[in-house]
Structure formats: C-alpha cells, structure tokens
Backbone as CSV, one residue per row, in Angstrom:
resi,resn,N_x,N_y,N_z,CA_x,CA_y,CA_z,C_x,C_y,C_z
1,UNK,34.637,43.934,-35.182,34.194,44.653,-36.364,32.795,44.181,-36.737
2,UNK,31.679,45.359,-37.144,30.472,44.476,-37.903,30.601,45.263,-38.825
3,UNK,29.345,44.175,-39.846,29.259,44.673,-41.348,28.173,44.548,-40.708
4,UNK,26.948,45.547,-41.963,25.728,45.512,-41.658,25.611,45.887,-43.524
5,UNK,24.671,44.682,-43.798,24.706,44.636,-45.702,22.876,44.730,-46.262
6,UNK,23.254,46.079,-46.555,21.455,46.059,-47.021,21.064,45.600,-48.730
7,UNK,20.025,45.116,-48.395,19.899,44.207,-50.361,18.944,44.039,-49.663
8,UNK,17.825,43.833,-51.332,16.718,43.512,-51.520,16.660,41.782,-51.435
9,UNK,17.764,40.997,-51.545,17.771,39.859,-51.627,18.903,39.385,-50.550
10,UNK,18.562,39.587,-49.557,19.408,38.800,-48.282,19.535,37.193,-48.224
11,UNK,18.333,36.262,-49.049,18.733,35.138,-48.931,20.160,34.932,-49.933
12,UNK,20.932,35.552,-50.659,21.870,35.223,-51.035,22.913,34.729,-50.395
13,UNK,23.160,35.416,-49.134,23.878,35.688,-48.170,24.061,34.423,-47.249
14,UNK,22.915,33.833,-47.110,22.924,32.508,-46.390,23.826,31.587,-46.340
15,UNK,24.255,31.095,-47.362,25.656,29.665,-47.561,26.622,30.338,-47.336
16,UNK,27.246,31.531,-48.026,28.629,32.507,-47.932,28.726,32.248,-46.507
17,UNK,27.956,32.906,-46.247,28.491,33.565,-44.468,28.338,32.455,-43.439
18,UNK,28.284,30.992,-43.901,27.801,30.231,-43.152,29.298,29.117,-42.909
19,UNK,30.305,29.438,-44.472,31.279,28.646,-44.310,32.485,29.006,-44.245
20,UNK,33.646,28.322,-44.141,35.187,28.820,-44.211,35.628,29.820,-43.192
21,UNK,36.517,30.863,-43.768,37.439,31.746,-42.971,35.961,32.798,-42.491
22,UNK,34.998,32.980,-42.731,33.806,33.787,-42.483,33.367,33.244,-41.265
23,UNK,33.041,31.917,-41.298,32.019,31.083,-40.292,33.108,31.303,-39.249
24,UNK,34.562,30.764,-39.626,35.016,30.883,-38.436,35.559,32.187,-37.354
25,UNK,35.434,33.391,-38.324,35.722,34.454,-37.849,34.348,35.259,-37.018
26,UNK,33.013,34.646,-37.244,32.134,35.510,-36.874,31.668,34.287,-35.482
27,UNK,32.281,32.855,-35.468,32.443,32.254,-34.551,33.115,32.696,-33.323
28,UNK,34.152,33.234,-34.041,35.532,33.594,-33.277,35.129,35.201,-32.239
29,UNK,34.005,35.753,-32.840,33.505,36.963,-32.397,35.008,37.913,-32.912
30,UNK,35.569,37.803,-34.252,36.129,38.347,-34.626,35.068,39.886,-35.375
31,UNK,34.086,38.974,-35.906,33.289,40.453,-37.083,31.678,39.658,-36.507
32,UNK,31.088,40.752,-36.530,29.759,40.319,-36.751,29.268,41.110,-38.077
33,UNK,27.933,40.124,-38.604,27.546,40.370,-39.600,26.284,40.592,-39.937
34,UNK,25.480,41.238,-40.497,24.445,41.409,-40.135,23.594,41.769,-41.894
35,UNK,22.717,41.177,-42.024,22.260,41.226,-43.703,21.032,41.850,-43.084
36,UNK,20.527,42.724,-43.970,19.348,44.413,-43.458,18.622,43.956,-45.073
37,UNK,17.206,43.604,-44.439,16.439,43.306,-45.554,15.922,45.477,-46.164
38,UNK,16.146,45.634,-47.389,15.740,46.901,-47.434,14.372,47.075,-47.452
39,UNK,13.489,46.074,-47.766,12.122,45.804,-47.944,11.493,46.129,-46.790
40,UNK,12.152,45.796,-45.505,11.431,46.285,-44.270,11.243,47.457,-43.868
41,UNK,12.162,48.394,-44.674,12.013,50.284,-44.553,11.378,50.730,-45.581
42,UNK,10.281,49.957,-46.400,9.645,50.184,-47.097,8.175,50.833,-46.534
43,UNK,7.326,51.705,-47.212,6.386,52.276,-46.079,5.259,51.962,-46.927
44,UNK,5.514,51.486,-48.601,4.582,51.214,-49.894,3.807,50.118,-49.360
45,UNK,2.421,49.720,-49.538,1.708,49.009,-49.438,1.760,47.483,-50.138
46,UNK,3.166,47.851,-50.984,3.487,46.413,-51.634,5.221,46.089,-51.305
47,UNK,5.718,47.345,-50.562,6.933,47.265,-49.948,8.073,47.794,-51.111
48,UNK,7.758,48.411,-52.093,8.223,48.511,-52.607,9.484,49.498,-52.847
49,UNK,10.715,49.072,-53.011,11.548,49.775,-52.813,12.365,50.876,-53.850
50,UNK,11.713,50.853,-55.190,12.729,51.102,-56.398,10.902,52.235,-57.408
51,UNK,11.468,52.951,-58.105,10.453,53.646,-58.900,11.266,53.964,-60.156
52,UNK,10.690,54.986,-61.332,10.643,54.844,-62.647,11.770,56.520,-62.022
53,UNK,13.077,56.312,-62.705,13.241,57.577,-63.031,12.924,59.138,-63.637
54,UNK,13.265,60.197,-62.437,12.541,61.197,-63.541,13.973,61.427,-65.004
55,UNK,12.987,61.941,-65.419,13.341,62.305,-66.911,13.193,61.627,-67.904
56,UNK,13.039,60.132,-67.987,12.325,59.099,-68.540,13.920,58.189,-68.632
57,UNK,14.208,57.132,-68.936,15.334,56.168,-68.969,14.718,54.848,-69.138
58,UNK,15.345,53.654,-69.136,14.872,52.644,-68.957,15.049,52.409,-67.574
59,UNK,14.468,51.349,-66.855,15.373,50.212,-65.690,14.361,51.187,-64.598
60,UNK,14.592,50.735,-63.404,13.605,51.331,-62.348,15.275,52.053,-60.981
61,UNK,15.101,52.521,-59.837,15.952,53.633,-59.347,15.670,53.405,-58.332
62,UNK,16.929,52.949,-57.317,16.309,52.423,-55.470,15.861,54.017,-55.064
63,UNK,14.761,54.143,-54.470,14.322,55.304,-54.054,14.839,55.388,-52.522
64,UNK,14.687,57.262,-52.006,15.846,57.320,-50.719,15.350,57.045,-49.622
65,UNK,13.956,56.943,-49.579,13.424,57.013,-48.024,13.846,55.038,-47.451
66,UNK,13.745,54.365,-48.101,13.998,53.109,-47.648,15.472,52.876,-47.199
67,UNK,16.322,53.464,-48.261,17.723,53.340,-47.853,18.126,54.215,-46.617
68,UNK,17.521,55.447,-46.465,17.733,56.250,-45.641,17.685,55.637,-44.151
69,UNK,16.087,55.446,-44.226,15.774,54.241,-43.016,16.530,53.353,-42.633
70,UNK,17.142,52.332,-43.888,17.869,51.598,-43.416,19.485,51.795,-43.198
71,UNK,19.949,52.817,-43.332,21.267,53.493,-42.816,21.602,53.674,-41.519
72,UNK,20.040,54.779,-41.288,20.238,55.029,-39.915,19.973,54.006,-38.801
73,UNK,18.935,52.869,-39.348,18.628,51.733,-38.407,20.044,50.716,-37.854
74,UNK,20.757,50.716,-38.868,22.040,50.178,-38.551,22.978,50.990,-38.462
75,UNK,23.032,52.748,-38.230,24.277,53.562,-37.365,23.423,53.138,-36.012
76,UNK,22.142,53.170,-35.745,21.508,53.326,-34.498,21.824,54.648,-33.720
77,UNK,22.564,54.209,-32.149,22.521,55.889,-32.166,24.164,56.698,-32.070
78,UNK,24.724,55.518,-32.881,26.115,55.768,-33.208,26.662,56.782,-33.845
79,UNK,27.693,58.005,-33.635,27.763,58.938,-34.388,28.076,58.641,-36.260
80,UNK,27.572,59.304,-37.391,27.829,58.386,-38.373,29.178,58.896,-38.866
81,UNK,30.162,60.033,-37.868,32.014,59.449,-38.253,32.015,58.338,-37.993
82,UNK,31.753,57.478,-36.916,32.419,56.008,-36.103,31.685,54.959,-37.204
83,UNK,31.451,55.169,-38.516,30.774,54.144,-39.610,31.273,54.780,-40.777
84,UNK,31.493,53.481,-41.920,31.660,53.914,-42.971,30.529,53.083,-44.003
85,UNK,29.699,54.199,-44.965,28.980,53.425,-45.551,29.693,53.297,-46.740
86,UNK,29.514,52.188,-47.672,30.538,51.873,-48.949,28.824,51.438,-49.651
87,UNK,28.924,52.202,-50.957,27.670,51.744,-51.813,28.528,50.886,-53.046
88,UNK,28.451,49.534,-53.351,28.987,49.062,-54.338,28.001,49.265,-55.307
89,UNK,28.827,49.562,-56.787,28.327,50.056,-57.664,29.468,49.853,-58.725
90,UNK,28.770,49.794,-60.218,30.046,49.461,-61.589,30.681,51.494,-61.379
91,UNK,30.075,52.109,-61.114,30.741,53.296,-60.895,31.840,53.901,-59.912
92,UNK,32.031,52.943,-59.169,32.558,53.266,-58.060,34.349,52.967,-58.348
93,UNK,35.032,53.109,-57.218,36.652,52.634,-57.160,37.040,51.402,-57.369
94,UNK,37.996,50.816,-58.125,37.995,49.593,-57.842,38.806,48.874,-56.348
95,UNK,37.757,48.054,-56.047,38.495,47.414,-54.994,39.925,47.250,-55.314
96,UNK,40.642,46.922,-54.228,41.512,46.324,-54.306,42.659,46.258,-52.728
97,UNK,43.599,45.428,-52.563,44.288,45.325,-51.190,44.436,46.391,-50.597
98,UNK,44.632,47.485,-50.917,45.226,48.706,-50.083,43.595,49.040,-49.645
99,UNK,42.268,48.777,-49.931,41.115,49.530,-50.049,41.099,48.185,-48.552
100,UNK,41.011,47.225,-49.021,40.735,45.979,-47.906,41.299,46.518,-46.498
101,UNK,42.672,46.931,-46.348,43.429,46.892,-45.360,42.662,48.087,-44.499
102,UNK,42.285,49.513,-45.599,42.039,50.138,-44.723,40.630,50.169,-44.623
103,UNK,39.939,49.483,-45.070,38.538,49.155,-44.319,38.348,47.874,-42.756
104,UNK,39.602,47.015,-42.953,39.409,46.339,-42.294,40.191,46.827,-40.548
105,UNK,40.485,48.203,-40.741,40.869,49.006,-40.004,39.461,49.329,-39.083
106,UNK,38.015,49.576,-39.498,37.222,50.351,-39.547,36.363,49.057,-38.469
107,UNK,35.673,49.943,-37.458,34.964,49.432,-36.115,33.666,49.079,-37.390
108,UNK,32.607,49.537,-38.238,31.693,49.356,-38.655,31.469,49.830,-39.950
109,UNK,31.110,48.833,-40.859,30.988,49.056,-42.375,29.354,49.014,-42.493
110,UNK,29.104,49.727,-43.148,27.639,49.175,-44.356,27.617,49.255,-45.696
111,UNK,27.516,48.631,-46.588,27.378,48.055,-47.581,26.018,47.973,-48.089
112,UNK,25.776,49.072,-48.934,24.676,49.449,-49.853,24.501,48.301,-51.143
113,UNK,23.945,47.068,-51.343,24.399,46.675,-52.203,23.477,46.842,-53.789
114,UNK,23.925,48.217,-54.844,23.553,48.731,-55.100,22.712,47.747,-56.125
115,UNK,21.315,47.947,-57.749,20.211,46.961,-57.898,19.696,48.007,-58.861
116,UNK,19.290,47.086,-60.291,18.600,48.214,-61.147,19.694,49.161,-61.723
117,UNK,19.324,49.926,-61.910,19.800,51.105,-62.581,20.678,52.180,-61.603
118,UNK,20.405,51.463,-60.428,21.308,52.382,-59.781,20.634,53.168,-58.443
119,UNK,21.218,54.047,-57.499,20.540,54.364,-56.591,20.168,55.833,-56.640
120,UNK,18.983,56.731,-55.931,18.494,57.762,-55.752,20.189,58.813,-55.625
121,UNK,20.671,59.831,-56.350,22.097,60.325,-56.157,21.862,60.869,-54.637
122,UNK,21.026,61.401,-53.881,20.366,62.218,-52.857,21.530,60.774,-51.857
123,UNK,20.946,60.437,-52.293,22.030,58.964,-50.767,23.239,58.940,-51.306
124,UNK,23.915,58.863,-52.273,25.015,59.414,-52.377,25.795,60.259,-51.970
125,UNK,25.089,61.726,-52.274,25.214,62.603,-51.916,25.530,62.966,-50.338
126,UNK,24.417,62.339,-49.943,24.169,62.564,-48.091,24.787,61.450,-47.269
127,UNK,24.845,60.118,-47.709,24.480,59.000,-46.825,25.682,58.135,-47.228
128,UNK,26.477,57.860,-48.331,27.530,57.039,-48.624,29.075,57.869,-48.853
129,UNK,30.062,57.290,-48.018,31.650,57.794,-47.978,31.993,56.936,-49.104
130,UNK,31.899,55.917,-49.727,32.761,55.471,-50.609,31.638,54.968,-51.681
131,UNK,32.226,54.775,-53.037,31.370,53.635,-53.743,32.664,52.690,-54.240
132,UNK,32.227,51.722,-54.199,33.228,50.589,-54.723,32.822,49.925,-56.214
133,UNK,33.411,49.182,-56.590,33.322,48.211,-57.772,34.409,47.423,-57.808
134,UNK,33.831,46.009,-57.851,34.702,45.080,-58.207,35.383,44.990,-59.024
135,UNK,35.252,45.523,-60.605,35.554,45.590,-61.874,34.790,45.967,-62.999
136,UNK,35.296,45.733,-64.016,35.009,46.569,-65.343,33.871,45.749,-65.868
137,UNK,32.730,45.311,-65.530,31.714,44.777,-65.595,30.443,44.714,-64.768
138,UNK,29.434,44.033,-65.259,28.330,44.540,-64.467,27.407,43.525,-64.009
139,UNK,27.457,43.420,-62.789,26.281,42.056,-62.091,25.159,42.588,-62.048
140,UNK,24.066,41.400,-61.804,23.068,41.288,-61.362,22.652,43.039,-60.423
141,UNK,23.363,42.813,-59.277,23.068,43.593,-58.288,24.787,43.574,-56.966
142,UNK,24.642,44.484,-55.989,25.954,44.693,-55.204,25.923,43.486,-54.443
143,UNK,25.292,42.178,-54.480,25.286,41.372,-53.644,26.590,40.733,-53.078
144,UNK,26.943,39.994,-54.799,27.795,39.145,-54.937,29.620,40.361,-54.570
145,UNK,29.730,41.234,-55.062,30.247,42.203,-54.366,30.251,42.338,-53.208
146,UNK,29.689,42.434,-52.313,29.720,42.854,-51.135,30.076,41.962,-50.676
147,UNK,30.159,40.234,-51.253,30.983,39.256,-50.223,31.922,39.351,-50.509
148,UNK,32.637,39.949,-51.962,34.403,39.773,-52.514,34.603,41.017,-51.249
149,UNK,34.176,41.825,-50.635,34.294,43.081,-49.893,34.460,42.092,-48.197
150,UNK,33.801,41.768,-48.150,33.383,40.802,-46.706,34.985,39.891,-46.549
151,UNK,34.854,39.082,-47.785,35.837,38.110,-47.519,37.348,38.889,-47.160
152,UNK,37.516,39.236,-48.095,38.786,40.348,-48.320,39.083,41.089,-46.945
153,UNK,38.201,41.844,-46.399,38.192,42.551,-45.038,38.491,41.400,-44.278
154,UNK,37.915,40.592,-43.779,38.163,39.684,-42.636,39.126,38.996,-42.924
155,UNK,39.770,38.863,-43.668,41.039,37.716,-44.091,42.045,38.551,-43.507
156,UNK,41.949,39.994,-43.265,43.351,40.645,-43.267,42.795,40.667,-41.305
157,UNK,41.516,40.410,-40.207,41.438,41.061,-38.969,42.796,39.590,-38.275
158,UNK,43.396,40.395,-37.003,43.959,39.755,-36.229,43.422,38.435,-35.786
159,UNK,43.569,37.187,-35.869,43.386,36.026,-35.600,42.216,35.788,-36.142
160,UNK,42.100,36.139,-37.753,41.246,35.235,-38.459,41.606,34.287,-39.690
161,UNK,42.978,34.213,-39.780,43.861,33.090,-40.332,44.619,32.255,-39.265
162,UNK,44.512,31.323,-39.514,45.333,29.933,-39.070,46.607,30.533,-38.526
163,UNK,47.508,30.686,-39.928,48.840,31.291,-40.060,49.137,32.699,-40.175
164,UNK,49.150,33.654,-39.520,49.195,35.401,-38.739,49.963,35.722,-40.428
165,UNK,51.311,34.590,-41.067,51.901,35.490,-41.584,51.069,34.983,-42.713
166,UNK,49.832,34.316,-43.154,49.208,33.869,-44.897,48.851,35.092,-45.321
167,UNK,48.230,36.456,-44.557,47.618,37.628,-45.740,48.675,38.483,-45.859
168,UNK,49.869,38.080,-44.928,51.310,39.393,-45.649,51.668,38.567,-47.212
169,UNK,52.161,37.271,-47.025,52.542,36.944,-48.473,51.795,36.374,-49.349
170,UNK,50.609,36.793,-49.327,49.309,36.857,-50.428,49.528,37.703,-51.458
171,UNK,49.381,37.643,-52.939,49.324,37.809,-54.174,48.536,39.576,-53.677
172,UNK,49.394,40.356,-53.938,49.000,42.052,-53.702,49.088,42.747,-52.399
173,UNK,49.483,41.539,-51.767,50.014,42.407,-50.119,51.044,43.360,-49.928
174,UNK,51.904,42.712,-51.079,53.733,43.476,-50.979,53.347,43.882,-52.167
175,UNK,51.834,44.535,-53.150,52.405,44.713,-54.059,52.157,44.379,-55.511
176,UNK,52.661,42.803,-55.889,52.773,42.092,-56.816,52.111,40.987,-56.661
177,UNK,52.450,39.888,-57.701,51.558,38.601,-57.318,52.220,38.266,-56.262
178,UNK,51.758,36.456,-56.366,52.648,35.728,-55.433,53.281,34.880,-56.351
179,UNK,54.183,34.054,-55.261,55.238,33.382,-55.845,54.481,31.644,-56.525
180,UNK,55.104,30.891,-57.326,54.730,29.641,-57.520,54.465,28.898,-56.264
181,UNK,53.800,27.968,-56.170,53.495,26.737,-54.793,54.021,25.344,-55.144
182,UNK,54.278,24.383,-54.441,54.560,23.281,-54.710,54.317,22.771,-53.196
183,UNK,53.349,21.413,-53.563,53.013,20.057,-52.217,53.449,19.596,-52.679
184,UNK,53.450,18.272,-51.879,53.906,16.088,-52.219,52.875,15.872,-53.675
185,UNK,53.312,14.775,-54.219,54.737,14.648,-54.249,55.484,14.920,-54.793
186,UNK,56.835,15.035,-54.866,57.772,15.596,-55.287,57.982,15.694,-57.042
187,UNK,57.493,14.234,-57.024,57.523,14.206,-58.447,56.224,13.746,-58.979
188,UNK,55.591,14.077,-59.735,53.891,13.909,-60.784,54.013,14.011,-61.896
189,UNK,53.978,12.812,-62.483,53.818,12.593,-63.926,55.005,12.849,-64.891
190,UNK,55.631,13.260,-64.193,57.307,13.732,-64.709,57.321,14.819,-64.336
191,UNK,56.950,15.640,-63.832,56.732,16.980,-63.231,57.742,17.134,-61.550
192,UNK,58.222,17.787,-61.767,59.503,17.832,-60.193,59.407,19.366,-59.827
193,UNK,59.421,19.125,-58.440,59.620,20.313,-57.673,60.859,20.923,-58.040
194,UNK,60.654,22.589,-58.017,62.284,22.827,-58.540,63.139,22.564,-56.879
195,UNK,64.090,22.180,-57.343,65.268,21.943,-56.140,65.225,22.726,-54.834
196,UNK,65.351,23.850,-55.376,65.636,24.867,-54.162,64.779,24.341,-53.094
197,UNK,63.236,24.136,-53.425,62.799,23.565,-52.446,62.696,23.115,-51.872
198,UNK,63.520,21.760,-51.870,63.757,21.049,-51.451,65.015,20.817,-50.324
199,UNK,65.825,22.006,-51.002,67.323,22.045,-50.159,67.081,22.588,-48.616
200,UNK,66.329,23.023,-47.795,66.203,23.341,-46.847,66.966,24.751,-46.069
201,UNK,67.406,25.323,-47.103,68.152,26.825,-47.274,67.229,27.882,-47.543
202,UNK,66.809,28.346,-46.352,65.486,29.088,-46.094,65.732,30.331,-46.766
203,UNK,67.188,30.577,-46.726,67.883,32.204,-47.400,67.634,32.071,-49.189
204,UNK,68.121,30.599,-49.301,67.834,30.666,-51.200,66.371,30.295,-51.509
205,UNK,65.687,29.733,-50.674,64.259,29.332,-50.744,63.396,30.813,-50.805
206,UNK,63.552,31.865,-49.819,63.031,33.401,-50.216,63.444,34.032,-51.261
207,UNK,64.673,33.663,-51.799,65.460,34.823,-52.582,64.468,34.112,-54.454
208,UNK,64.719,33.009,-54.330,63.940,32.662,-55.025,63.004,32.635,-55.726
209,UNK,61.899,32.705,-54.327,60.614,32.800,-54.111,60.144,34.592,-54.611
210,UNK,61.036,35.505,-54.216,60.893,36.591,-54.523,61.376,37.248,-56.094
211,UNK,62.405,36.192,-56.502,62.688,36.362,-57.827,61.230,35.614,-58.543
212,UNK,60.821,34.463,-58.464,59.517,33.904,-59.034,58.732,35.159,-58.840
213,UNK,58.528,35.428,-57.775,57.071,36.811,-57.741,57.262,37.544,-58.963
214,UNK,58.218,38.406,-58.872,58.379,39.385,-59.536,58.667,38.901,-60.765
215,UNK,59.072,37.839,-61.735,58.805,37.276,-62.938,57.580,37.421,-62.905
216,UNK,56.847,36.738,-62.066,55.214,36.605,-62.884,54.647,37.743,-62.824
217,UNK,54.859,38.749,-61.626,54.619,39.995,-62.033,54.583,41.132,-63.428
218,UNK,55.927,41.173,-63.630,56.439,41.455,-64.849,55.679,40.864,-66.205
219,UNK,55.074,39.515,-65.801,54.974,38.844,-66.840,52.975,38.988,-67.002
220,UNK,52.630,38.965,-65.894,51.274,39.357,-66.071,50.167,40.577,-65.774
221,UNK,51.159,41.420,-65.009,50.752,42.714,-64.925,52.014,43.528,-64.416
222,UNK,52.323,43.812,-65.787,53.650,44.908,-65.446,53.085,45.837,-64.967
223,UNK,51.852,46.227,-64.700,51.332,47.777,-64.160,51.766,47.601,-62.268
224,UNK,51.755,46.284,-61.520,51.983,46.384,-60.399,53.626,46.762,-60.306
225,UNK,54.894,46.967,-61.096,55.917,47.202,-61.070,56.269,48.291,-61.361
226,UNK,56.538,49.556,-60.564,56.590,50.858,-60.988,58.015,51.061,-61.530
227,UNK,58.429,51.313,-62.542,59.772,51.410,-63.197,59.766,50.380,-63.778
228,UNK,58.917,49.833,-64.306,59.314,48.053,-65.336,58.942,49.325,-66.743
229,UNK,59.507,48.796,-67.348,58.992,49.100,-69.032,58.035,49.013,-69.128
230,UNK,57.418,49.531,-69.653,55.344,49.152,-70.184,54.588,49.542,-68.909
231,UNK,55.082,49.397,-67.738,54.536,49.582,-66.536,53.638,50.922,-67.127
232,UNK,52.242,50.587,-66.370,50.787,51.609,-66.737,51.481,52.344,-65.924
233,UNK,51.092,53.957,-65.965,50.955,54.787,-65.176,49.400,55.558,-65.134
C-alpha cells in the first residue's frame, strides 16, 4: 500500500513516520509513504500556493493549479479509479473504524492535507473521492489528521501487528469499546486483579471480558449500542 500526503509543511511528518508500528511497517515494505511538498507545483515566483478569496472573506484559499499538479504527480500514469484521494477537512465525514478498514483495503491513498480557509471547491469537485475529519473541531491544518488517518490504516494491513488478533479486539472493531486490562502485579496499593483473571478459564475470562465491554459501552457511549435506551440514532 502507499500513501502519498501533500502539505505545505512536510517537515511535520518527520518523527511520526520515523517511529513505532509506522517505522516498522514501511520497514516491513508493508506501506510506503511518501510526503509531496505542495510548494514544488507552485509556478508563482515566490511559490506561492494559497490567494485571497473571490467575493471577499477573511483567511487566504489553497488555489487549484498546485494541487492539481500535485495529484496527478503522485497518480503518475496510474488510472485515477486504482487511487483514492481523501481531502481532510473540519467539513468532511468523520473518521472512524469502518472508514479505516475500508481504506486500508485500497492499493493507493492521497491525502490532501487541507490549510487556511479551506481549498479551491474546483478540486473537490474534480480531484477528491472523500473528505474526512477527525472531529468536531478545528486544527491548525490536515497535517496532524492525516497521521490519525496513516496510523489507523496501517494498524489494520496484514503483518503489521506483532499479534494478527490486537486490531480485531481493539476498542470499535466489534463495534463498542474495549474491555478493562490488567498486568503484574496482581495486587497495587490495595488494588487486585478481579479473579476471573486469574482462574485460567479462558470460557469465563471472554464471557466476562465481553460483559465488561459492553458495560463501558453502555456507560460511555450508548450511541455504539443499537437497541440500548438513549442509544443516538
């Protein structure tokens, strides 16, 4: 799988992609990754990538010929079905596991990471299949986004966890949260593992474990429980 992530500020990108389940997956020649300075499809004499909206507004507007450039420089001469571009943006879908799984399905992503006030609609329009958003708030720019997008995707590709089964019983895989955890030692500060855990009864240790989920579920977002009371629709 590659990502190919265009921003005006690619040194962000540097430490992220350099450590953990990332480093070792783009080691692994699981994903390659690729950060697309947008500044270089700039044709302005000061490189400039962003201008004053028409109609008057505040804030300045990524203009299309740079993004354009840099779309097609990273489909290359790939048909652009076999790519999906995702523009993160506070307007967009919210991420979330079911969005991960089926991107991390996908031979090649790009990641618009959107800056300012927002992008030219013309690339919208023409040039991006999805827009995303992390949530009900608003960063800097799509940077820091585009790694919650990065991480998330590669956590779910074939042999880029340790343990094959850690992203099925992860907190929104099945669903709901996850269940409570407990390490050594057994006992802290007066604090004790509950029993079950201890009993080595793998049948009451799940049944458990799945009753805990779904308490904290219930208890902190009844909206993931369809038929709970209060449950959002």
């Amino acid at each position: 799988m590659r990502f190919d992530i265009v921003t005006v500020f690619p040194e962000i990108f540097a430490g992220a992609l350099e450590a953990g389940i990332i480093r070792r997956a783009r080691q692994a020649g699981l994903v390659e990754i690729r950060t697309v300075n947008l500044r270089d499809f700039a044709t302005s004499r000061h490189r400039s990538v962003d201008d004053r909206p028409y109609g008057g507004g505040e804030g300045m507007v990524l203009t299309p010929g740079p993004l354009f450039a840099a779309v097609e420089h990273c489909r290359g001469a790939e048909p652009a079905a076999s790519s999906s571009v995702i523009l993160l943006t506070p307007q967009g879908e919210t991420w979330n596991q079911n969005l991960a799984l089926q991107a991390s399905r996908l031979g090649h992503v790009v990641l618009i990471c959107g800056r300012y006030e927002g992008v030219d609609q013309r690339v919208i329009d023409t040039l991006v299949d999805k827009e995303i958003s992390i949530g009900d708030y608003v960063l800097s720019g799509g940077e820091f986004a585009a790694l919650v997008v990065v991480d998330t995707v590669i956590r779910l590709l074939p042999g880029a966890l340790g343990n094959a089964e850690s992203s099925v019983n992860e907190s929104f895989s099945a669903g709901g949260l996850d269940y409570p955890q407990y390490t050594r030692p057994a006992e802290f500060r007066g604090m004790v593992v509950p029993d079950v855990l201890l009993s080595g009864d793998h049948a009451r240790i799940r049944e458990w474990r799945r009753a805990k989920a779904l308490e904290k579920t219930r208890s902190r977002r009844p909206d993931l429980v369809p038929g709970d009371a209060g449950c959002v629709r």
